[in-house]
N, CA and C atoms as an extended XYZ file, in Angstrom:
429
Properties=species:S:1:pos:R:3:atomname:S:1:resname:S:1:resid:I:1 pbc="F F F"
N         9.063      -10.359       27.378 N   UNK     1
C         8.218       -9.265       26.946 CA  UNK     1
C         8.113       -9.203       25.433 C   UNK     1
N         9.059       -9.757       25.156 N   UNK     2
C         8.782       -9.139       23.402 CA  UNK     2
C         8.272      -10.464       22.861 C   UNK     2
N         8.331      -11.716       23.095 N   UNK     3
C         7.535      -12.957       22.469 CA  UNK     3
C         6.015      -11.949       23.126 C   UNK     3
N         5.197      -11.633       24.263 N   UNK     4
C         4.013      -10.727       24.424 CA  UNK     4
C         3.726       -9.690       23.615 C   UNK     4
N         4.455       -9.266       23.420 N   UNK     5
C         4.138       -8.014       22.161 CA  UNK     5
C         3.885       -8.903       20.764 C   UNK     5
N         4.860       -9.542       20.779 N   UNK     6
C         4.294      -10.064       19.422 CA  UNK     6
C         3.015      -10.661       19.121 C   UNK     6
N         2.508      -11.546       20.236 N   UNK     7
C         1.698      -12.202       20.297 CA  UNK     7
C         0.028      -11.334       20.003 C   UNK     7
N         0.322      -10.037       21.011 N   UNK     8
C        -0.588       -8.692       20.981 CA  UNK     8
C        -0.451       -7.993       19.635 C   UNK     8
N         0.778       -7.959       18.929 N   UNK     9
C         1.006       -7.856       17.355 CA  UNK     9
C        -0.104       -8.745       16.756 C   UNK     9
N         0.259       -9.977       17.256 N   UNK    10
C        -0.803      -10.479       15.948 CA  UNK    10
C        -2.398      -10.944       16.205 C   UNK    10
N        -3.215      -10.445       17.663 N   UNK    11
C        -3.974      -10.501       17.867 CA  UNK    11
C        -4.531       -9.435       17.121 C   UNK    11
N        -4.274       -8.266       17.467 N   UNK    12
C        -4.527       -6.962       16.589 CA  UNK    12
C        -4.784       -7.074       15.012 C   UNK    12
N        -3.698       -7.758       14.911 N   UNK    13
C        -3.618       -8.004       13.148 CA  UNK    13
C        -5.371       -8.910       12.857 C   UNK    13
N        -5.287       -9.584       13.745 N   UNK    14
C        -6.310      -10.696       13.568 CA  UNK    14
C        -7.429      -10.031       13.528 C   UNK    14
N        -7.400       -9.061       14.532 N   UNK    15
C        -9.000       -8.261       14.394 CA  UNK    15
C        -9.287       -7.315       13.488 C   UNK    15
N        -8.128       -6.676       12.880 N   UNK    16
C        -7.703       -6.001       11.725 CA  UNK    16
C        -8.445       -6.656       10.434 C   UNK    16
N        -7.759       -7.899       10.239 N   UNK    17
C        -8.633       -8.613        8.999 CA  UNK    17
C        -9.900       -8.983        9.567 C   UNK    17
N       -10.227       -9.360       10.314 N   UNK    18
C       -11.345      -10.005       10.104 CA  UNK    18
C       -12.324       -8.402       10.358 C   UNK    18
N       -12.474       -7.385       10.903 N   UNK    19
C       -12.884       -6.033       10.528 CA  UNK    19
C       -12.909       -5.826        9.351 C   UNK    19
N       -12.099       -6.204        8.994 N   UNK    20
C       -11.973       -5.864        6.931 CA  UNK    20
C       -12.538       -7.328        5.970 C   UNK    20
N       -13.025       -7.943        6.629 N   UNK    21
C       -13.767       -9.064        6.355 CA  UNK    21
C       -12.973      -10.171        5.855 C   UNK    21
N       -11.861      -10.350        6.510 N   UNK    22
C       -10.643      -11.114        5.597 CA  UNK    22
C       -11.092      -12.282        6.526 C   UNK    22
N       -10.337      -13.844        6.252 N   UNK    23
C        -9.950      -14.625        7.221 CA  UNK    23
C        -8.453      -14.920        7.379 C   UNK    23
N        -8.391      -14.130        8.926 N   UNK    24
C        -7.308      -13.891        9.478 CA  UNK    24
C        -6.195      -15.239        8.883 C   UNK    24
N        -5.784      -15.731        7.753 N   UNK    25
C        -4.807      -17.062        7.500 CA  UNK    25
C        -3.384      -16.764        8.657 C   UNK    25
N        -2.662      -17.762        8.601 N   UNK    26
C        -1.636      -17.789        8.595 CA  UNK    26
C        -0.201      -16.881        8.089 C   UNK    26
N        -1.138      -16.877        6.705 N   UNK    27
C        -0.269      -16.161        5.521 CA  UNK    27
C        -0.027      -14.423        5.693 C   UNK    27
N        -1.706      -14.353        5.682 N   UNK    28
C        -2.052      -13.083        5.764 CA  UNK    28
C        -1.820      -12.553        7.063 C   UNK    28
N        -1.631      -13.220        7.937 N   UNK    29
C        -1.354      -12.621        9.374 CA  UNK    29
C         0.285      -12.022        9.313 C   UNK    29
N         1.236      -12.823        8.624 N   UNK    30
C         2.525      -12.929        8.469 CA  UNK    30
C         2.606      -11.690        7.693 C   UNK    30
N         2.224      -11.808        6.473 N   UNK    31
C         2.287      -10.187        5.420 CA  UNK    31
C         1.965       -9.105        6.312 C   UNK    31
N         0.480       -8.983        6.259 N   UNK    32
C         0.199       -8.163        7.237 CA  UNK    32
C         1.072       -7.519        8.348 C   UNK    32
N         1.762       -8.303        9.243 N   UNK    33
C         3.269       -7.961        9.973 CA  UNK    33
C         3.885       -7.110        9.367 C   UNK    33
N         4.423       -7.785        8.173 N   UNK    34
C         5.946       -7.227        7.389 CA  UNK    34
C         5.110       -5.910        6.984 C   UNK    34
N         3.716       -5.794        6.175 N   UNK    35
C         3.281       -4.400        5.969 CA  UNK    35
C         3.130       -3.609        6.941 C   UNK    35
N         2.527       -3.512        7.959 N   UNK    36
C         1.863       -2.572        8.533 CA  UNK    36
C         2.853       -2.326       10.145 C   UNK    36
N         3.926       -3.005       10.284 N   UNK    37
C         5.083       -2.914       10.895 CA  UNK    37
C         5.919       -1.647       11.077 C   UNK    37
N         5.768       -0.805       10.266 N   UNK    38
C         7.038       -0.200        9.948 CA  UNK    38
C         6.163        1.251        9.534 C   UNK    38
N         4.944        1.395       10.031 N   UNK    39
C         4.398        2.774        9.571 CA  UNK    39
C         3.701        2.533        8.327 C   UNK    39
N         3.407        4.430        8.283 N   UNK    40
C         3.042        4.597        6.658 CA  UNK    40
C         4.280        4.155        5.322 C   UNK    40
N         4.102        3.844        4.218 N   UNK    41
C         5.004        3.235        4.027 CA  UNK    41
C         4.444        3.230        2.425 C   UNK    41
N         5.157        2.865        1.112 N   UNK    42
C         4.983        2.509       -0.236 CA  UNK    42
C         5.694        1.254       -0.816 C   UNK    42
N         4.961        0.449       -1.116 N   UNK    43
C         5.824       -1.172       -1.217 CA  UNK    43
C         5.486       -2.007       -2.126 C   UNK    43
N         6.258       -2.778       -3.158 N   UNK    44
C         5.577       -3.187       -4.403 CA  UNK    44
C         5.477       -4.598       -4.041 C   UNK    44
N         4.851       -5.300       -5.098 N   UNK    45
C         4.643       -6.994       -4.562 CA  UNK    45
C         6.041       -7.762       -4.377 C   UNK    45
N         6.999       -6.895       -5.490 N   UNK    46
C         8.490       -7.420       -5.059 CA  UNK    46
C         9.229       -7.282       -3.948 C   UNK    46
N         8.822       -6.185       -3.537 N   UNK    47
C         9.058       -5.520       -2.412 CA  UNK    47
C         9.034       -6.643       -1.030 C   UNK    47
N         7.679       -6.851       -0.753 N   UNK    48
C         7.081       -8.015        0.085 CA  UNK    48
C         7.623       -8.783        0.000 C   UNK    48
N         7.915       -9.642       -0.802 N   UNK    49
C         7.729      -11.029       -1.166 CA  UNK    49
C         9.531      -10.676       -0.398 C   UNK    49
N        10.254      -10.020       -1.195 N   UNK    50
C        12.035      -10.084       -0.675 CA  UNK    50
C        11.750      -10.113        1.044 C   UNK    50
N        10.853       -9.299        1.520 N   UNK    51
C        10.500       -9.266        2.736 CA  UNK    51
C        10.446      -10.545        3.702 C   UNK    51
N         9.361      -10.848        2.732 N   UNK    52
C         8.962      -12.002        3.335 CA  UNK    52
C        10.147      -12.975        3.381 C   UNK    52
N        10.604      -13.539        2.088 N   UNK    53
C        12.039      -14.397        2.356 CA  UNK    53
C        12.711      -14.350        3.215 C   UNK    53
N        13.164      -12.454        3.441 N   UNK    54
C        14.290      -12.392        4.540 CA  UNK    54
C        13.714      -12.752        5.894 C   UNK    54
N        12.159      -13.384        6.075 N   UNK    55
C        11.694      -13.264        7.184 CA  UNK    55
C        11.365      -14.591        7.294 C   UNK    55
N        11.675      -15.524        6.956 N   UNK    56
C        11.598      -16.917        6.580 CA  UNK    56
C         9.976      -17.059        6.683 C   UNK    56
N         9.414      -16.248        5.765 N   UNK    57
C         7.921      -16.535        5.363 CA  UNK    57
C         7.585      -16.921        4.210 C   UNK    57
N         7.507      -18.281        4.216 N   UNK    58
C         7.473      -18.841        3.313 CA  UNK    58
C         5.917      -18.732        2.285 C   UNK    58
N         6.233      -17.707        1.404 N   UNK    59
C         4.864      -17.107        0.131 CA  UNK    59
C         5.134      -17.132       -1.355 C   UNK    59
N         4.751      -17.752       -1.916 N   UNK    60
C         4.938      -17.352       -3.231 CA  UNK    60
C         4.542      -15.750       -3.828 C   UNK    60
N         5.231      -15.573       -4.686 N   UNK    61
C         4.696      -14.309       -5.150 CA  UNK    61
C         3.133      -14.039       -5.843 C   UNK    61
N         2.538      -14.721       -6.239 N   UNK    62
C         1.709      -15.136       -6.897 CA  UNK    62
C         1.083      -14.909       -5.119 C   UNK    62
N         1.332      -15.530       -4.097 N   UNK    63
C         0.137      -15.268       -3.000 CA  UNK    63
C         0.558      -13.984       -2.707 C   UNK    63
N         1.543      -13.427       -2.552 N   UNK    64
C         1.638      -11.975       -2.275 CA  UNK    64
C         0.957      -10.582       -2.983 C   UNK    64
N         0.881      -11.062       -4.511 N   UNK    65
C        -0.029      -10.486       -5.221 CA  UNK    65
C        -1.369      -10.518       -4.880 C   UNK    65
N        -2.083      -11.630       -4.775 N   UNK    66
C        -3.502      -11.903       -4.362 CA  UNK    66
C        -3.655      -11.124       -2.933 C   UNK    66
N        -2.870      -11.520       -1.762 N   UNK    67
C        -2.733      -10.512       -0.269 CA  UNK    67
C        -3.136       -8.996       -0.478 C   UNK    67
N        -1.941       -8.636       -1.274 N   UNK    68
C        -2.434       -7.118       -1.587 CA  UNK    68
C        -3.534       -6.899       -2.377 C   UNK    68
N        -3.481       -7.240       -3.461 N   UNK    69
C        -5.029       -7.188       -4.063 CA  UNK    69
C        -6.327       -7.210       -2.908 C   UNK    69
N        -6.363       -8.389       -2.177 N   UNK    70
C        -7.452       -8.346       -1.468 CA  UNK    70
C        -7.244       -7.290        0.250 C   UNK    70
N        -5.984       -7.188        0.494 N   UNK    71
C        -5.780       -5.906        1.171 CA  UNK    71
C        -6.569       -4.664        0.691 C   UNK    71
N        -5.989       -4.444       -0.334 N   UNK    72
C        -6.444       -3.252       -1.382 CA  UNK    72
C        -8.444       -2.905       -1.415 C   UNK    72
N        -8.240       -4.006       -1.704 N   UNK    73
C        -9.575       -4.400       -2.032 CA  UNK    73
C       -10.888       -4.509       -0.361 C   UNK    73
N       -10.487       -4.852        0.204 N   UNK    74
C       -11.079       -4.637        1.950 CA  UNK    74
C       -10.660       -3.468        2.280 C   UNK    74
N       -10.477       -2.419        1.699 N   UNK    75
C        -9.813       -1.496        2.105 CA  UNK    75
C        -8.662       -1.014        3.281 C   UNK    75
N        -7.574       -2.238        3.197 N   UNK    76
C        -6.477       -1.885        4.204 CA  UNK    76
C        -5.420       -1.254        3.660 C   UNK    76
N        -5.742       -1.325        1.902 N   UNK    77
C        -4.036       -0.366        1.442 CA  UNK    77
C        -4.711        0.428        0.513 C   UNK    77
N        -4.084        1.226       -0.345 N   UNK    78
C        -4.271        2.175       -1.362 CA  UNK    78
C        -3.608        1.529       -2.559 C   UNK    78
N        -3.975        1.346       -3.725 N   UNK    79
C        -3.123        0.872       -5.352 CA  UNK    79
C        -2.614        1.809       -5.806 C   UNK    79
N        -1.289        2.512       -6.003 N   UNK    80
C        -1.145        3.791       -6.726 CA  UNK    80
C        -0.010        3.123       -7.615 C   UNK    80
N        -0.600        3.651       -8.973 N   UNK    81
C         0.013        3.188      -10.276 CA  UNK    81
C         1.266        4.346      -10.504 C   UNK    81
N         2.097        3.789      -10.470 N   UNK    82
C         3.077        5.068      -10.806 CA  UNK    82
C         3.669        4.670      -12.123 C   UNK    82
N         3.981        3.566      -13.120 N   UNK    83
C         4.173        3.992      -14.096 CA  UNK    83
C         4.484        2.538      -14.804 C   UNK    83
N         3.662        2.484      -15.649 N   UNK    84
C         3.410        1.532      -17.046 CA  UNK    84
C         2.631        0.176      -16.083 C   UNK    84
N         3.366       -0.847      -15.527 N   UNK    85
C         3.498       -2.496      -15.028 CA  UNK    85
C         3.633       -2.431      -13.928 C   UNK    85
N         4.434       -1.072      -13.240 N   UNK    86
C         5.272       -0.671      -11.877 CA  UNK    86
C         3.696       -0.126      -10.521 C   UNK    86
N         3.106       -0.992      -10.006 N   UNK    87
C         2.543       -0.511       -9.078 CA  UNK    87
C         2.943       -0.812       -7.318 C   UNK    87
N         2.133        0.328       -6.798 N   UNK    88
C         2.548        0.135       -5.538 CA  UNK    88
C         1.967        0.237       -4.650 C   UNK    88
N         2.155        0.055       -3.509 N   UNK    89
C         0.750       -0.487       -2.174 CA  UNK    89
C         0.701        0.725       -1.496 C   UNK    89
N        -0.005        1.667       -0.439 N   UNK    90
C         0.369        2.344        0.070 CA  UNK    90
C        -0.309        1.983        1.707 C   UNK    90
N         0.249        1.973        2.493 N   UNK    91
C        -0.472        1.797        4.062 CA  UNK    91
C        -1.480        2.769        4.830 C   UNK    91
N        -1.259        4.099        3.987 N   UNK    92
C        -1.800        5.497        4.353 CA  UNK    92
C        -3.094        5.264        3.290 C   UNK    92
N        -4.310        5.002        3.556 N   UNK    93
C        -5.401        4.830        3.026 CA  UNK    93
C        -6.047        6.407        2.842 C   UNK    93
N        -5.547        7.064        3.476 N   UNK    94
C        -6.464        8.586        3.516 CA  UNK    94
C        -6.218        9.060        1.937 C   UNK    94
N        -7.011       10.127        1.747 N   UNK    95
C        -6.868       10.779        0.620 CA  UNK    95
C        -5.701       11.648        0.349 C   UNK    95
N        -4.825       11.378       -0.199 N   UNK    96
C        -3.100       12.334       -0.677 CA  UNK    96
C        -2.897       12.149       -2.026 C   UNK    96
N        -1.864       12.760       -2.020 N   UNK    97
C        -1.341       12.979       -3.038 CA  UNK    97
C         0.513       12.594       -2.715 C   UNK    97
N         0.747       12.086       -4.409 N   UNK    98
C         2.539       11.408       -4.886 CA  UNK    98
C         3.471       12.223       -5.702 C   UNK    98
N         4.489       11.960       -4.875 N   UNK    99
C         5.992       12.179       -5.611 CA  UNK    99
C         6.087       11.090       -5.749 C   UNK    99
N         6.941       10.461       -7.199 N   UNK   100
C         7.618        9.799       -7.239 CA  UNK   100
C         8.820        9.882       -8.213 C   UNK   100
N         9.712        9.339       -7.280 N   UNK   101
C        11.122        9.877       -7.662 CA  UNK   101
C        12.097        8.863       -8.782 C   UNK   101
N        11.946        9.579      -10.158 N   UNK   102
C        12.334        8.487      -11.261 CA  UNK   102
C        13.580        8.519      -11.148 C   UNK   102
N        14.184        6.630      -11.664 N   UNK   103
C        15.591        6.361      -11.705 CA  UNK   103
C        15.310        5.504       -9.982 C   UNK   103
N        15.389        6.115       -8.820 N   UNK   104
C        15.194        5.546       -7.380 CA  UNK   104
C        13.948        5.183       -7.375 C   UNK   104
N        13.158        4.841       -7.978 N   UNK   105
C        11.840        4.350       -8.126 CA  UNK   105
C        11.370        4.447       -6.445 C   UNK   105
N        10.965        5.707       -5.850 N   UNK   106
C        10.485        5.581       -4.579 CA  UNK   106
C         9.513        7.213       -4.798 C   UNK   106
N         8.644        6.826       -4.143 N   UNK   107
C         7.411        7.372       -3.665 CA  UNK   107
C         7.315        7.953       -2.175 C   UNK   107
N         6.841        9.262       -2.109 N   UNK   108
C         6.882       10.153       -1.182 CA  UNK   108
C         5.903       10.574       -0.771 C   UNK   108
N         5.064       10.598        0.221 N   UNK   109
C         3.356       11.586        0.099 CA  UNK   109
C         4.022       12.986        0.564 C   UNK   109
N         2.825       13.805       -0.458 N   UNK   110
C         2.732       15.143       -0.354 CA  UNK   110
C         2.045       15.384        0.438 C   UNK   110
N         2.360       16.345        1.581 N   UNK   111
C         1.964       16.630        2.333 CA  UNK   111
C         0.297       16.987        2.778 C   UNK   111
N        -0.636       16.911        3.339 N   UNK   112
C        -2.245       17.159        3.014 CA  UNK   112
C        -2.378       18.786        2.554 C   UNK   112
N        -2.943       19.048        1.996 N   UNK   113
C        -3.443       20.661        1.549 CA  UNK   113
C        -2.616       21.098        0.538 C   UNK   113
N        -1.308       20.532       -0.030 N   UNK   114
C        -0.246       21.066       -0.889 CA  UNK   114
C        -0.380       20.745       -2.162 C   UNK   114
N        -1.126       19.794       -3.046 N   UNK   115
C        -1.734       19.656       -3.991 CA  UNK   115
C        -2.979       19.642       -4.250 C   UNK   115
N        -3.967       20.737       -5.049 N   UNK   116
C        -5.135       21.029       -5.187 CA  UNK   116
C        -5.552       20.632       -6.108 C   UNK   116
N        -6.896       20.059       -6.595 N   UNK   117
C        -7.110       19.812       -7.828 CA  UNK   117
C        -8.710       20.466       -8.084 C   UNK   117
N        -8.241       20.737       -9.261 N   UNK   118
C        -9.648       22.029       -9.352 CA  UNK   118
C       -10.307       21.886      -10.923 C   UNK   118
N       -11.760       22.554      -10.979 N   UNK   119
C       -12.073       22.113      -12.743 CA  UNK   119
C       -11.862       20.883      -13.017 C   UNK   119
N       -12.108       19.677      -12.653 N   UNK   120
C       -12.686       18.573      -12.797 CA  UNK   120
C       -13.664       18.638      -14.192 C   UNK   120
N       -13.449       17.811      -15.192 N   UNK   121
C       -14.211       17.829      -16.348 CA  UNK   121
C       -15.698       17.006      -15.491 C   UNK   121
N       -16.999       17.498      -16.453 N   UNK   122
C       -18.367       16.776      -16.519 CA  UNK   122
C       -18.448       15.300      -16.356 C   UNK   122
N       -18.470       14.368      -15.101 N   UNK   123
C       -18.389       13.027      -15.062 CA  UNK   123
C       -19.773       12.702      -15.902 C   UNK   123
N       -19.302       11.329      -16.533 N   UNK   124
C       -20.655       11.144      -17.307 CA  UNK   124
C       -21.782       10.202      -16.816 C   UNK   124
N       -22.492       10.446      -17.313 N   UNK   125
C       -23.924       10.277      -16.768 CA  UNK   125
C       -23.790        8.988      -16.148 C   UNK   125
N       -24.157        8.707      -14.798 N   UNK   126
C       -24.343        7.177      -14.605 CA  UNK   126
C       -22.991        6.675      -13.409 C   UNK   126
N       -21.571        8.140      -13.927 N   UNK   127
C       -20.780        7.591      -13.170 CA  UNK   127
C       -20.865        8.492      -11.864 C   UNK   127
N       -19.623        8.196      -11.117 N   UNK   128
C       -19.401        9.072       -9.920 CA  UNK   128
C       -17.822        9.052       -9.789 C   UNK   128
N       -17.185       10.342       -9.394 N   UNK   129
C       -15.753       10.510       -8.929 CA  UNK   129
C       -15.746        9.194       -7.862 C   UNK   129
N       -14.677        8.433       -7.582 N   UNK   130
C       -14.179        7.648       -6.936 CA  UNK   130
C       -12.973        8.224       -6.078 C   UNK   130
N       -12.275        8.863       -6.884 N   UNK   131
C       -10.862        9.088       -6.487 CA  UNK   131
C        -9.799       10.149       -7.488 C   UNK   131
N        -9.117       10.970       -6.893 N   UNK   132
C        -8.563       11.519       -8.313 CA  UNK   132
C        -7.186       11.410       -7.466 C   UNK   132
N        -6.311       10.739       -7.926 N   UNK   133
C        -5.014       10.344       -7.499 CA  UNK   133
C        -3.751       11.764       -8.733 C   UNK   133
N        -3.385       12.263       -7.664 N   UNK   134
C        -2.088       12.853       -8.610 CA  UNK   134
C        -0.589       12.206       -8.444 C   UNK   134
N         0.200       12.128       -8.995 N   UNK   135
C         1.393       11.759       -9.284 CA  UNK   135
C         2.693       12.928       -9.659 C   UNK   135
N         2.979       13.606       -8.921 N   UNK   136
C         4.033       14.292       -9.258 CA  UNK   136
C         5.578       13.583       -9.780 C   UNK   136
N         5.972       13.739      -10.991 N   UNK   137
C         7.301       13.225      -11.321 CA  UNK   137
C         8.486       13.747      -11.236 C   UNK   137
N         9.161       13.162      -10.275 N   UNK   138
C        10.540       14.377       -9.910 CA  UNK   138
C        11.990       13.250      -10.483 C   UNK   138
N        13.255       14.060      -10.373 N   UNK   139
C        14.299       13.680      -11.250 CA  UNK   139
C        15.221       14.534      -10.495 C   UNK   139
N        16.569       14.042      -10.229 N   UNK   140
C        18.071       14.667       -9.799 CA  UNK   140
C        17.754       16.016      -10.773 C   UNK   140
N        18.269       17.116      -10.448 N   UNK   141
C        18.736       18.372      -11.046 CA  UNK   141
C        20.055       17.769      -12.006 C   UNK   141
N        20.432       18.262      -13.556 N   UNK   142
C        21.210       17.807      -13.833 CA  UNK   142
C        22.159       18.688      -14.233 C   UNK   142
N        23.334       18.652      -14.050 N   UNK   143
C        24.578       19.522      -13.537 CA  UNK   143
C        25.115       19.825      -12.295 C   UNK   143
């Protein structure tokens, strides 16, 4: 039963990318696994890639970067920049809002309706809102 599940694992996956206009690789079938495995979820390219090793999937990081990028990009993940070089993938594509928790470098979604954003400055001529991503920064209490 469970070599069948898997197999139904990665048929799914297959129709997954190619819905998102990908071609279902090898590679990408394998990532894809290790991402979308385990739920909603926040995961950096380092993240993966350790993944992948421990999963004897053999990727360079350099393809793990490009995966998510073009994940990102077909719209199967979310990019949320949390701070300077440090970005991260998210599996929950809907519109939310972030904690992220400095020092444990981990990321939390806020719950839907609990961060509002209001008074939006005059977009300029020509553009359009895309997205307004918030980032809440949290830290241990100290004492």
């Amino acid at each position: 039963m469970h070599v069948s599940y898997e197999i139904e694992a990665d048929v799914s996956l297959q129709e997954r990318l190619r819905f998102a206009g990908l071609r279902p690789t090898r590679q990408r079938i394998a990532l894809a696994s290790l991402i979308f495995s385990k739920g909603d979820r926040h995961l950096s390219a380092e993240e993966l890639h350790e993944e992948a090793q421990g999963a004897n999937v053999p990727v360079s990081l350099a393809t793990v970067y490009n995966t998510l990028h073009q994940f990102t990009q077909s719209g199967m993940l979310r990019i949320l920049a949390v701070e300077g070089a440090k970005t991260y993938f998210d599996t929950n594509v809907s519109d939310h809002h972030h904690f992220f928790v400095e020092g444990a470098n981990e990321v939390i979604d806020i719950p839907d309706g609990s961060a509002m954003v209001g008074h939006l400055p005059p977009v300029p001529e020509g553009m359009e809102i895309v997205n307004v991503d918030i980032v809440i920064r949290l830290r241990k209490k100290r004492g």
